[in-house]
C-alpha positions in Angstrom: 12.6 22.9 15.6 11.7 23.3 11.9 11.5 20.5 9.5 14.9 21.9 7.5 16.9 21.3 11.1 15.6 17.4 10.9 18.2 17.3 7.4 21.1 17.4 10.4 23.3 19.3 8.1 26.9 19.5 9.4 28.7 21.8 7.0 29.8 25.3 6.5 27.5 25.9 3.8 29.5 29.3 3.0 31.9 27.0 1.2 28.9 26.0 -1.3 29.6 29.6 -2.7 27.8 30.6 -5.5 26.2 27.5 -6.0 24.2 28.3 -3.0 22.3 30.9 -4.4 18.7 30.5 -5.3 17.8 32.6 -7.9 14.4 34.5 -8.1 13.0 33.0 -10.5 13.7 29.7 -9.8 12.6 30.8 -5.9 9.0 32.1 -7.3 8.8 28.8 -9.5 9.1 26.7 -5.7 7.0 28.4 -3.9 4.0 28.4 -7.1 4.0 24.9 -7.3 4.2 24.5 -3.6 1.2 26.8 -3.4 -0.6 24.6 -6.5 0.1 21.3 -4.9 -2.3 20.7 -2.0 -3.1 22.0 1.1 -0.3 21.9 4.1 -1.9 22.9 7.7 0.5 24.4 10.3 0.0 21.2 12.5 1.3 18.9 9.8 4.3 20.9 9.9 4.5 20.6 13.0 4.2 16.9 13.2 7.5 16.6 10.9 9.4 19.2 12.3 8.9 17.3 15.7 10.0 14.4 14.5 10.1 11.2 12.8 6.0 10.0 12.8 4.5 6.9 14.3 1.5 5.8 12.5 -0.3 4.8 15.6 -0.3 8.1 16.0 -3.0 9.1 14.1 -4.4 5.5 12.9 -5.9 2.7 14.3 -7.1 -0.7 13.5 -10.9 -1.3 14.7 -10.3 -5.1 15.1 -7.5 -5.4 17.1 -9.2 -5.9 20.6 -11.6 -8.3 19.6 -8.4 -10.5 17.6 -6.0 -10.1 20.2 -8.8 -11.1 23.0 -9.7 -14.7 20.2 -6.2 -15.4 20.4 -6.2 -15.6 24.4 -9.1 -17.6 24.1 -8.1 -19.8 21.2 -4.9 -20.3 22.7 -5.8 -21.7 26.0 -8.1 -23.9 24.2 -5.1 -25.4 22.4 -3.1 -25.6 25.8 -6.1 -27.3 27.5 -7.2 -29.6 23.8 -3.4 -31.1 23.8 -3.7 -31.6 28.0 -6.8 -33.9 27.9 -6.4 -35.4 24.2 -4.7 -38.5 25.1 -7.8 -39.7 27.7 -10.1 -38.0 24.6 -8.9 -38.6 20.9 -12.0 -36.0 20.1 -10.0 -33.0 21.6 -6.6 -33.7 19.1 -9.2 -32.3 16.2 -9.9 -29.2 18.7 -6.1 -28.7 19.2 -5.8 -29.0 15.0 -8.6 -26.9 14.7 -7.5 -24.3 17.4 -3.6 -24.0 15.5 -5.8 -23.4 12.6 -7.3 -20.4 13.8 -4.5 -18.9 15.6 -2.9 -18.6 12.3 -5.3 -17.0 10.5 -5.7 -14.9 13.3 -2.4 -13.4 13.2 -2.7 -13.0 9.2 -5.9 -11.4 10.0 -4.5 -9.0 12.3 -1.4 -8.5 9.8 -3.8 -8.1 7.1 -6.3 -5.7 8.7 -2.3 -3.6 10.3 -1.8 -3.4 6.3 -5.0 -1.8 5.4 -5.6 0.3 8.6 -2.6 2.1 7.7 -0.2 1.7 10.8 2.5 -1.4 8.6 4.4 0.3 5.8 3.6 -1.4 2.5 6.1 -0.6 -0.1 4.4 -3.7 -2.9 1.6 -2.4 -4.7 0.7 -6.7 -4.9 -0.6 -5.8 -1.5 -4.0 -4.7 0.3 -2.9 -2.0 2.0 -4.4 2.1 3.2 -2.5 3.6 0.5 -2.0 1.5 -2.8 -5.7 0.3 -2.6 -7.3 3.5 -1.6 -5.7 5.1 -4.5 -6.5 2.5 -6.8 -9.9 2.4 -5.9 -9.8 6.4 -6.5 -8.7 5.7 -9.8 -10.8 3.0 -10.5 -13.9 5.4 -9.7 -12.7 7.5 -12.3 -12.0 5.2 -14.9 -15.7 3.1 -14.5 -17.0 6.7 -15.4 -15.0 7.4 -18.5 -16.2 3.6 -19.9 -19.4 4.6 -19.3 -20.0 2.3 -15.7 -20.3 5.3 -13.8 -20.7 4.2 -10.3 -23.5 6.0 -7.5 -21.6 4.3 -4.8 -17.8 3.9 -3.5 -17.7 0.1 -3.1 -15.2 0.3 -5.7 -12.6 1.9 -3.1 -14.3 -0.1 -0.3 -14.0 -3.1 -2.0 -10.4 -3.9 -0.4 -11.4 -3.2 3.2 -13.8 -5.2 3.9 -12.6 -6.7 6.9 -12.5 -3.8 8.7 -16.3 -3.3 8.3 -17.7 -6.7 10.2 -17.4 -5.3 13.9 -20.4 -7.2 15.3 -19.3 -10.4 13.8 -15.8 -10.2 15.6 -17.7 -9.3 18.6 -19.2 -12.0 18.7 -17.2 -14.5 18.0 -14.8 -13.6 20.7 -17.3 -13.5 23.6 -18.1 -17.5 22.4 -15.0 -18.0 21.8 -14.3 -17.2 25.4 -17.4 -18.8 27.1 -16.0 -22.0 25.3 -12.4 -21.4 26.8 -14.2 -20.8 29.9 -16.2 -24.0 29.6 -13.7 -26.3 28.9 -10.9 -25.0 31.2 -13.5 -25.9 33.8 -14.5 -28.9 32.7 -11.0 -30.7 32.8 -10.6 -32.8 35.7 -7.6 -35.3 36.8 -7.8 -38.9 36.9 -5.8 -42.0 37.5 -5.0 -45.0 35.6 -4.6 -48.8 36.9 -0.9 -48.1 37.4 -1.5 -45.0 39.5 -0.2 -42.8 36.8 -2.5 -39.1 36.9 -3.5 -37.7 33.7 -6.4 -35.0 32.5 -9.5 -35.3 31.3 -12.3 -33.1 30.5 -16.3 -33.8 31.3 -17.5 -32.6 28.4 -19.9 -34.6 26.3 -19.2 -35.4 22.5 -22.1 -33.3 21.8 -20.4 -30.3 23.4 -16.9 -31.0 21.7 -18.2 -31.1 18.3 -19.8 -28.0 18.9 -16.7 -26.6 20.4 -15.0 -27.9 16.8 -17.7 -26.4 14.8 -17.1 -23.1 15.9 -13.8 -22.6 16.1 -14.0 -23.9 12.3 -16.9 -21.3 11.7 -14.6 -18.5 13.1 -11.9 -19.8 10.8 -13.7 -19.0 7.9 -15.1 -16.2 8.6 -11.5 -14.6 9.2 -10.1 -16.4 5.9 -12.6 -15.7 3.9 -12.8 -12.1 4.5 -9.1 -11.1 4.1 -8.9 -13.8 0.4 -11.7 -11.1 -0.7 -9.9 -8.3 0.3 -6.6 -9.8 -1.5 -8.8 -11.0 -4.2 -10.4 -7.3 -4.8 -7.3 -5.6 -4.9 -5.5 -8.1 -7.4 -8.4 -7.8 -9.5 -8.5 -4.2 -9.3 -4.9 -3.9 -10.2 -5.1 -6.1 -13.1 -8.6 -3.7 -14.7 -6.0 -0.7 -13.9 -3.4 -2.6 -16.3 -5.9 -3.5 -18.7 -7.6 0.0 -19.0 -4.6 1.7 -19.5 -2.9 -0.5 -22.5 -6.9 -0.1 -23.7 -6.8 3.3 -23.7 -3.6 4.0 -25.7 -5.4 3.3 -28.9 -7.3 6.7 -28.2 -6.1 9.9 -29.7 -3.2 8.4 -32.0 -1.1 10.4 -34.1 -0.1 10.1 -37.4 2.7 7.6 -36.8 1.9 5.7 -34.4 -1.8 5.5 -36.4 0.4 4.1 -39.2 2.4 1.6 -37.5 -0.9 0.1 -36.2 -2.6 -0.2 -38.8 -0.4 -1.1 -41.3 2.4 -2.9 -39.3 1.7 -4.4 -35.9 -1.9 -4.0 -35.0 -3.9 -7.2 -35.5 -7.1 -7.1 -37.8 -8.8 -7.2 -34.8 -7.6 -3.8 -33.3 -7.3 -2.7 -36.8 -11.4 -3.0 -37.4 -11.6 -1.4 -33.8 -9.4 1.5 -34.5 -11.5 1.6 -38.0 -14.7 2.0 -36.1 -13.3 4.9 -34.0 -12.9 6.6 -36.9 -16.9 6.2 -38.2 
C-alpha cells in the first residue's frame, strides 16, 4: 500500500483531462522543496502508508503506572474512609481528602497524556509535546538574540516538569498502598445496643492523621507540579507575544519609520526608536 492509495480516490481520473497534467517545471519545483524540507526515512513512509497512526505507538507517558496504581490505592481508601466514618468522624476528613486526590490524579495523568504526546492538543493555551516544545525551541532562540543566551535547555524543559520526578511518584504510591493496606486491615465490625452491625477501624488518631497528612502531601505534590507546568507555558507564550510586537520596531522602512514617529508612536517608543538610530 502507498500513502497516495490511503486518499481512497474513486474516480476515472482520465476525465480530469488536461488539467491532470503536471508540468515539468512545476514537477522539478515539488520535488526541490520536498528535497529542502527535512529529512523523510523509508520507515516513516511506511508508517502512513500502513495506516492511520496511534500515538502509543511510538510514545509513552513515564508516570502512568505509578498514577494508575495511587488511584487503586487512593480509591479503596475512600471506599473503606466512608465505611467506618460514621463509628469515626476522623475518617469523613480521609474520605474528603482521598476525593481530593483522586481528582488531581486524573488531571495529573490528563496533564502528563498532553505533554507526553499520546492526546491531540489542537489549543496552543495548553501544555502539551508539540506547542511547548516548539515554543521553548523558539524561546531558545530568541533569549540569544536579546542577549540572555542560555547554556542550558530548561527553557524547553521548563513545561515538562512533571514528567521528570519518577522517584517521587514512586514513592508515594508504595505508602500510598501500605496505608490502603493498613487500614483495609484495620476495619473491624461491631454492634450497637440495638444489635444493629456497623464498621469500624482500630486505628489510633495518631495513625489517621498521619494517613490525612499524606494523602494531603501527595496532593500537592501532583498539583503543584502540573500549575508549574501550566504556569511555564502561559508565561512562555505571553514573552513569545511580547518579543515579537518588540521586535517590529527593528529594521523599519521609510513609511512605517514616519508614521511612528510622527503619527502614532508614543514619545516613549519615539526616544527608543531615536536611540536605535545613535
Amino acid at each position: 500500500m502507498t500513502i497516495f492509495n490511503r486518499y481512497q480516490l474513486n474516480f476515472d481520473t482520465s476525465r480530469f483531462g488536461d488539467a491532470d497534467n503536471l508540468s515539468p517545471n512545476a514537477s522539478n519545483t515539488i520535488n526541490l522543496i520536498a528535497s529542502s524540507s527535512g529529512t523523510i526515512y523509508p520507515w516513516q513512509a511506511n508508517c502512513i502508508a500502513s495506516g492511520s497512526i496511534v500515538r502509543s505507538d511510538y510514545l509513552q507517558n513515564p508516570t502512568t503506572i505509578n498514577t494508575n496504581s495511587m488511584l487503586v490505592s487512593v480509591a479503596n481508601i475512600a471506599i473503606n474512609s466512608l465505611a467506618v466514618s460514621n463509628a469515626n468522624a476522623q475518617f469523613a476528613t480521609v474520605f474528603a481528602y482521598a476525593n481530593n486526590l483522586i481528582i488531581s490524579l486524573n488531571s495529573f495523568q490528563s496533564h502528563t497524556d498532553n505533554i507526553s504526546g499520546l492526546n491531540i492538543v489542537k489549543s496552543p493555551d495548553v501544555p502539551s509535546y508539540d506547542y511547548s516544545f516548539n515554543t521553548g525551541q523558539i524561546s531558545l532562540i530568541n533569549l540569544a538574540k536579546f542577549n540572555e543566551p542560555q547554556q542550558n535547555t530548561d527553557i524547553i524543559l521548563g513545561c515538562f516538569t512533571s514528567l521528570f520526578i519518577p522517584d517521587i511518584l514512586k514513592a508515594n504510591d508504595e505508602q500510598l498502598q501500605i496505608f490502603n493496606t493498613q487500614l483495609s486491615n484495620s476495619i473491624a465490625i461491631g454492634t450497637d445496643v440495638y444489635g444493629n452491625t456497623y464498621y469500624y477501624s482500630t486505628l489510633t488518631s495518631s495513625q489517621v492523621a498521619n494517613l490525612e497528612n499524606y494523602i494531603s502531601s501527595t496532593t500537592t505534590v501532583l498539583n503543584t507540579r502540573r500549575t508549574q507546568d501550566w504556569n511555564f507555558h502561559q508565561n512562555s507564550m505571553q514573552i513569545l507575544e511580547d518579543e515579537s510586537f518588540i521586535q517590529q520596531f527593528s529594521n523599519l522602512g521609510g513609511t512605517q519609520s514616519y508614521l511612528l514617529n510622527n503619527i502614532i508612536g508614543t514619545p516613549n517608543l519615539v526616544a527608543n526608536l531615536t536611540s536605535n538610530i545613535t
